[in-house]
C-alpha positions as CSV (number, residue, x, y, z in Angstrom):
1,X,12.7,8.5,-4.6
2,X,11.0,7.5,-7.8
3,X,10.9,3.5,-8.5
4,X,9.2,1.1,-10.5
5,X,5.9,-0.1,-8.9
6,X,3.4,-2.3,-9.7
7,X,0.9,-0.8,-11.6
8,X,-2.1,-3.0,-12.8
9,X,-1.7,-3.1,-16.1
10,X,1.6,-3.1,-18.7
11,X,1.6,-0.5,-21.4
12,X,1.0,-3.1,-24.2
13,X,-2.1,-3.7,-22.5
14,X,-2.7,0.1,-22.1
15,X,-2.1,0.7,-26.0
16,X,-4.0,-2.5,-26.6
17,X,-7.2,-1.0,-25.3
18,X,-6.9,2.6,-26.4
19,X,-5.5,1.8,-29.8
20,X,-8.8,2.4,-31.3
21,X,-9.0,5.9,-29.0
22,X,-6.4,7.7,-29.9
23,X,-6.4,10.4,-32.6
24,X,-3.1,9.8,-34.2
25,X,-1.3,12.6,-36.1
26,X,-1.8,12.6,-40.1
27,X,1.1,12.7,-42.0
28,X,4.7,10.6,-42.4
29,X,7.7,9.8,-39.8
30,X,9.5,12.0,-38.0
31,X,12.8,12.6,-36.5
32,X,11.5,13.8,-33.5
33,X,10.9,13.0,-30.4
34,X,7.1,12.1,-30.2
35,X,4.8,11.5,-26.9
36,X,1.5,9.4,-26.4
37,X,-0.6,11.5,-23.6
38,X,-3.1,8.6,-22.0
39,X,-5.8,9.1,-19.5
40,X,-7.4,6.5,-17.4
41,X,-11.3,6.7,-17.8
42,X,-13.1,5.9,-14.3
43,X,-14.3,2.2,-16.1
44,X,-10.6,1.2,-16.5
45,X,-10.6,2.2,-20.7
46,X,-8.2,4.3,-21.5
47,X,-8.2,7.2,-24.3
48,X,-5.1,9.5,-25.7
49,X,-3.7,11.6,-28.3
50,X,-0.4,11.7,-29.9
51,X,2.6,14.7,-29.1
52,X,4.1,15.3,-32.7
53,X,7.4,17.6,-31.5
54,X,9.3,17.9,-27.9
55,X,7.7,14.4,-26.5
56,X,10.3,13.9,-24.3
57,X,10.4,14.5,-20.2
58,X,12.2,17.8,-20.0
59,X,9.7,19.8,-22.1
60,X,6.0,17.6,-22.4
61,X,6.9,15.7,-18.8
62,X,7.7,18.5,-17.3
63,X,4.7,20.6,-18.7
64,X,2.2,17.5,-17.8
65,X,3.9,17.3,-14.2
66,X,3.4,21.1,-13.3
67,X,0.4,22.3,-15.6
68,X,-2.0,19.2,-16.0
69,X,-4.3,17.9,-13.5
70,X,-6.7,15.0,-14.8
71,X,-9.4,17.4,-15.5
72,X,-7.3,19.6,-17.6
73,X,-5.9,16.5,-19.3
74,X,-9.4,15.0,-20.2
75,X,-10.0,18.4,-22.2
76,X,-7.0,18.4,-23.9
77,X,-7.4,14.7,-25.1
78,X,-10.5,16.0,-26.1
79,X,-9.4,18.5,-28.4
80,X,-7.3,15.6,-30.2
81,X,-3.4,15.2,-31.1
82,X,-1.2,18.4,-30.9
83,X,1.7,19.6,-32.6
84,X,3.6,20.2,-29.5
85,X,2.4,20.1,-25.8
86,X,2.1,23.8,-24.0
87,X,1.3,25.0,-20.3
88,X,-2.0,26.6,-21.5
89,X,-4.3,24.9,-24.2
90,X,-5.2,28.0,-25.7
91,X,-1.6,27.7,-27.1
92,X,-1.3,25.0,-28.7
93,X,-2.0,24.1,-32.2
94,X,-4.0,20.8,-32.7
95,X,-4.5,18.9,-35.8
96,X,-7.7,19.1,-37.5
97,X,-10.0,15.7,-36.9
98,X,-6.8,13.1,-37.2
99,X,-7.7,10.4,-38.4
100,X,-8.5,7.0,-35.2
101,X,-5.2,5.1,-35.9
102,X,-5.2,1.5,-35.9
103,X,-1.2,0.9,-36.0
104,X,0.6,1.3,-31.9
105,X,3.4,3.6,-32.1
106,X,6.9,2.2,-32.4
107,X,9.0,5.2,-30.2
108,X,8.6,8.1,-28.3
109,X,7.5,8.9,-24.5
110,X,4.1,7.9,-23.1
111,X,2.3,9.4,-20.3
112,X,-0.6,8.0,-18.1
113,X,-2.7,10.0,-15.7
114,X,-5.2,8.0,-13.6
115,X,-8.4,9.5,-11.9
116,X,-6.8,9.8,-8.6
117,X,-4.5,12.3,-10.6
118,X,-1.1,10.5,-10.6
119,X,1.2,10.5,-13.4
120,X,2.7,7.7,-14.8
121,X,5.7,7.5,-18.1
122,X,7.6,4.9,-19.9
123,X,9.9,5.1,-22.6
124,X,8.6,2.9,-26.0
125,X,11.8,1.8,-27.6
126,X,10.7,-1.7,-29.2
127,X,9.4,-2.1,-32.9
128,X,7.0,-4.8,-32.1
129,X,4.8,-2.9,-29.4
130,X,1.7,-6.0,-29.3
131,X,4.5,-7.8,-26.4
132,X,6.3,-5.3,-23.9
133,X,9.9,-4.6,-24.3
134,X,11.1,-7.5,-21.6
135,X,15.2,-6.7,-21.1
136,X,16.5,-10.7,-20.6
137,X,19.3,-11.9,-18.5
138,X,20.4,-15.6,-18.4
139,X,17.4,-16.0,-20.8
140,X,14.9,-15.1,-18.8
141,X,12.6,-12.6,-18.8
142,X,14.2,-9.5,-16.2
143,X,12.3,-6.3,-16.9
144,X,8.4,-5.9,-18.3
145,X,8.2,-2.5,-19.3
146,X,5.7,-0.5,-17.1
147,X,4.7,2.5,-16.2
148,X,7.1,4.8,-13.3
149,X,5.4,6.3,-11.0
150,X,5.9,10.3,-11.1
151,X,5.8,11.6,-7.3
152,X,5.9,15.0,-6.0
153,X,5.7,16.3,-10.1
154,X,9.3,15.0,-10.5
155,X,9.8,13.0,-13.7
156,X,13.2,10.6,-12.9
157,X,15.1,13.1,-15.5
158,X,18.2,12.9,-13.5
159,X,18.9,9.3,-11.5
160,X,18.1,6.7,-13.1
161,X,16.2,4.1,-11.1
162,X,17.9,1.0,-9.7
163,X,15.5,-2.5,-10.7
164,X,17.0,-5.2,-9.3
165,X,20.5,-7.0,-8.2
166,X,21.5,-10.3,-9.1
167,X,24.6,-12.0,-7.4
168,X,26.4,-13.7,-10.4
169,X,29.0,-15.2,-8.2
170,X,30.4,-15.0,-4.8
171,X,33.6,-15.9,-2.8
172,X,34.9,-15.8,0.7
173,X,35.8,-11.8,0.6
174,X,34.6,-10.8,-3.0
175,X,31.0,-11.0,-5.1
176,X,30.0,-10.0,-8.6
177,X,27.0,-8.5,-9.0
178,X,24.8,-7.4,-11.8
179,X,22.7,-4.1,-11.1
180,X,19.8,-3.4,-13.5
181,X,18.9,0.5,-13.9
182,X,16.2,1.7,-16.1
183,X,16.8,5.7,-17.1
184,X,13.6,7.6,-18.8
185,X,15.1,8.0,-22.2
186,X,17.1,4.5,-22.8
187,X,16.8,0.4,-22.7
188,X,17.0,-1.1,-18.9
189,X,21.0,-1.2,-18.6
190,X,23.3,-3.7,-16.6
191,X,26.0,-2.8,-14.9
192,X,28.1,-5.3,-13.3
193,X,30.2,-4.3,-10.5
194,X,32.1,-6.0,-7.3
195,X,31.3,-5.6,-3.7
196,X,32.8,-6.5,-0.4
197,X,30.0,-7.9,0.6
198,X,26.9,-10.2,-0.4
199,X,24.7,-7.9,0.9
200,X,22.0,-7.1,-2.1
201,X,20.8,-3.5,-0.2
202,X,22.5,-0.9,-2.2
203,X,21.4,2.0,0.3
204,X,23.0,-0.4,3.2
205,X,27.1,-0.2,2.6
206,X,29.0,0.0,5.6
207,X,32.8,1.6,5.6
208,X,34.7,-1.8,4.3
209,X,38.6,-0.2,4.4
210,X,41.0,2.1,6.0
211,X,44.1,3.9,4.5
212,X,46.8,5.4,6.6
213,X,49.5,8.3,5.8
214,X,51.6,8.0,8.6
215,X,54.5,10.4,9.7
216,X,56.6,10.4,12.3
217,X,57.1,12.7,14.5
218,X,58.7,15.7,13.1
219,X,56.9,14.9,9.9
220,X,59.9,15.2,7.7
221,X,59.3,11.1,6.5
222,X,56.5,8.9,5.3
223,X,55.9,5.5,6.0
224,X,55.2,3.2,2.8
225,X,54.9,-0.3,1.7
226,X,55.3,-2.4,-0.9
227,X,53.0,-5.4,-1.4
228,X,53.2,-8.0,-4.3
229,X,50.0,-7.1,-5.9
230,X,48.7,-10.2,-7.7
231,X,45.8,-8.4,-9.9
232,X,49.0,-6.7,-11.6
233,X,52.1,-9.4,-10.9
234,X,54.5,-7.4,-9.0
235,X,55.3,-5.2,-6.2
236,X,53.4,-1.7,-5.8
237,X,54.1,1.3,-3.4
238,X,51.1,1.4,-1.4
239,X,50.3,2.8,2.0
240,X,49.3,0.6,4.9
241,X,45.7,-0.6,4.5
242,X,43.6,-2.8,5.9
243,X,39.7,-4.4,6.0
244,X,37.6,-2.9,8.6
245,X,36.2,-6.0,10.7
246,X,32.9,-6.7,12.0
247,X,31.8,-4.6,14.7
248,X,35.3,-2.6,14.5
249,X,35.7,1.5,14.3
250,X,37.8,3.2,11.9
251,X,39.9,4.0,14.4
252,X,40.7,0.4,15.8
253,X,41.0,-0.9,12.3
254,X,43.8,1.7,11.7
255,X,45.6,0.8,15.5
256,X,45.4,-3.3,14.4
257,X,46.1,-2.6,11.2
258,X,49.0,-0.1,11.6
259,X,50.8,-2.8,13.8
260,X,50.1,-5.9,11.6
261,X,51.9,-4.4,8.7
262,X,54.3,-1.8,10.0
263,X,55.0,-3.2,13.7
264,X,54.0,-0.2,14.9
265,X,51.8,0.8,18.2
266,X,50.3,3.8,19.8
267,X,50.2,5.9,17.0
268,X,48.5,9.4,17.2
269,X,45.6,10.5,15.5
270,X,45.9,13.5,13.8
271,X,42.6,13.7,11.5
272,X,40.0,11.4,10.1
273,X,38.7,11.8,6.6
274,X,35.1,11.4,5.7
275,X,34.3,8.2,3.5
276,X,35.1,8.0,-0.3
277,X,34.8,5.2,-3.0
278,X,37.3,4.0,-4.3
279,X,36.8,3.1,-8.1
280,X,33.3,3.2,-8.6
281,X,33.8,2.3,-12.3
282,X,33.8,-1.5,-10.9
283,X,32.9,-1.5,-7.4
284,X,31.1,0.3,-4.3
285,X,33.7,-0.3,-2.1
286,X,34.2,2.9,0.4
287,X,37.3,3.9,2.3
288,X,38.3,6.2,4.9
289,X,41.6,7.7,5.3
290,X,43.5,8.3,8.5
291,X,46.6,10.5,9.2
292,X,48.5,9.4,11.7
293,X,52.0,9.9,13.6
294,X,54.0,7.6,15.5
295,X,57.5,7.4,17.1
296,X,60.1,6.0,14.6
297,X,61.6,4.1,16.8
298,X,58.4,2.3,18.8
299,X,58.8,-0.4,16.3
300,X,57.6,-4.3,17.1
301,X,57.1,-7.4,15.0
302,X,54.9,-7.4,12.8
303,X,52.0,-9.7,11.9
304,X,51.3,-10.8,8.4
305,X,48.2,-12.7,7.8
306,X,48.4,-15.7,5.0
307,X,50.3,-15.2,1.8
308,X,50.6,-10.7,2.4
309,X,54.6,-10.6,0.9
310,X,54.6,-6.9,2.2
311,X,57.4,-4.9,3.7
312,X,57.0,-1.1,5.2
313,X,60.3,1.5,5.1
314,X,60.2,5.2,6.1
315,X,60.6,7.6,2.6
316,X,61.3,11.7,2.9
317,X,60.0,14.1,0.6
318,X,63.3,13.3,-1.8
319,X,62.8,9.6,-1.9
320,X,59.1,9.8,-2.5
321,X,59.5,11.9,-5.9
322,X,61.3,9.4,-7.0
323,X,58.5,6.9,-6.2
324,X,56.0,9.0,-7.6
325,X,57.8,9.2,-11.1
326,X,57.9,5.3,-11.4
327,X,54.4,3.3,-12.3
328,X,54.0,0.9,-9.4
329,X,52.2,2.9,-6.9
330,X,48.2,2.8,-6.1
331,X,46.2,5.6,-6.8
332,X,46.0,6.4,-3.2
333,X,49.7,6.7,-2.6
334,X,50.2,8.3,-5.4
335,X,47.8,11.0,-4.0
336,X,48.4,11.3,-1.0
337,X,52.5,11.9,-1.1
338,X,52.6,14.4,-4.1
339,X,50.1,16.2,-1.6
340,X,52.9,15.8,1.3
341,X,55.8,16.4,-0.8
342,X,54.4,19.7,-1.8
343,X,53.3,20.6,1.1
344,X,55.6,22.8,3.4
């Protein structure tokens, strides 16, 4: 997985030092896309040439990940800046003698190869290049732009890499988090998003709920609640749901769960859908879904924990077309019985 890592020196330090090495293309701006190819000389100098055309990761990275070891590189930065970068350097047209510039670039890609061979790339977006672009939160400093490390000849082109979580504020069963991701070709974005969980480990998210579509027995009714929703003031048709508990299996979670809201026990297990999220736009929450049938008439109290105001009723197909042309019902619901109404 590509990631940011600490490499020894920032790229306004890099640029700082090879300002007065590079041969920089003659002529005015341009609308395209340039690059800044850098090489890391064995005494820690570095040396490089600018990309006029195609700077960007999908046509120079990829060329420089697949075609140019640091040999092959030193020989090309010897030959001086390019018009566009190509797999052979027989092919490609360089610049006669640019002039040494002595302004840093204001945009394009820049790529670093070190001795040991391993490529490096950042994206220069900021105008004052002497200070790194720094991306600030809360006022202070989040983000120094360095240098991503390019494994296996893979430039990140397609997943953005994930920097850092900050928890902006917790509660008992919710937490708000901002996620920094930094993508090859833009600024270090934020995204803010809300989790079940204080856990900061992205890659560790356990299962937090359960859904149920539960039938009875001859599978000609659903069973479906309504819940005051508070996010949205007012009752919605929902299916019973629950929090998956510490230590607890999807399949106990559904049993507990099942008889808190509905009153009902030994329910049958018909299938078990893998894990899926359920609004990622705002949070990494992950459900599973359970179908389930049970006896209509193995029926006992329910128990409602707090403030729930929920109440369960059996719908058939008939009853639950008419619940799926009004606006009250979760996504879920809504889903899952235009699926079983339409289904023989």
């Amino acid at each position: 997985m590509n990631q940011i890592i600490d490499y020894p020196v920032d790229l306004s330090i890099i640029l700082d030092k090879a300002h007065k090495n590079i041969i920089k293309t003659k002529g005015g701006s341009s609308m395209s896309t340039s690059a800044y190819i850098f090489i890391q000389n064995k005494n820690n100098t570095y040396k490089g040439i600018s990309v006029h055309y195609d700077g960007d990761i999908y046509h120079t990275g990829d060329i420089l990940a697949r075609c140019y070891d640091y040999i092959k590189t030193q020989k090309l930065v010897a030959k001086g800046s390019c018009v566009a970068l190509e797999e052979q350097l027989e092919d490609i047209e360089f610049y006669q003698n640019g002039e040494i510039f002595t302004d840093l670039p204001t945009s394009g890609y820049v790529y670093l190869i070190t001795p040991s061979g391993d490529w490096y790339i950042n994206r220069i977006l900021d105008r004052e290049l002497h200070q790194p672009y720094v991306s600030t939160f809360d006022g202070q400093p989040f983000l120094p732009l360095k240098m991503y490390r390019v494994r296996n000849g893979l430039y990140p082109t397609n997943k953005p890499v994930h920097i850092g979580t900050k928890v902006l504020h917790a509660t008992k069963y919710l937490t708000l988090f901002a996620e920094t991701y930094q993508s090859p070709s833009a600024y270090p974005q934020v995204y803010y998003q809300v989790k079940r969980t204080q856990d900061t480990d992205i890659t560790n998210q356990p299962i937090d709920a359960v859904t149920m579509f539960v039938t009875n027995e001859t599978g000609d009714k659903a069973l479906v609640t309504s819940e005051f929703r508070y996010t949205v003031n007012e009752y919605v048709t929902d299916l019973p749901s629950g929090l998956v508990d510490p230590g607890e299996s999807i399949i106990d979670t559904a049993i507990r769960e099942l008889q808190e809201e509905t009153g009902y026990t030994d329910p049958t297990i018909t299938h078990v859908l893998p894990e899926s999220y359920s609004s990622v736009g705002m949070t990494n929450e992950r459900v599973q879904v359970v179908f389930i049938t049970v006896d209509e008439k193995n029926r006992g109290p329910v128990s409602h924990i707090g403030g729930e105001q929920l109440k369960s009723k059996w719908v058939t197909k008939d009853e639950a077309r008419y619940l799926l042309a009004q606006h009250n019902l979760s996504g879920r619901a809504q889903l899952l019985l235009f699926n079983w109404t339409h289904s023989k």
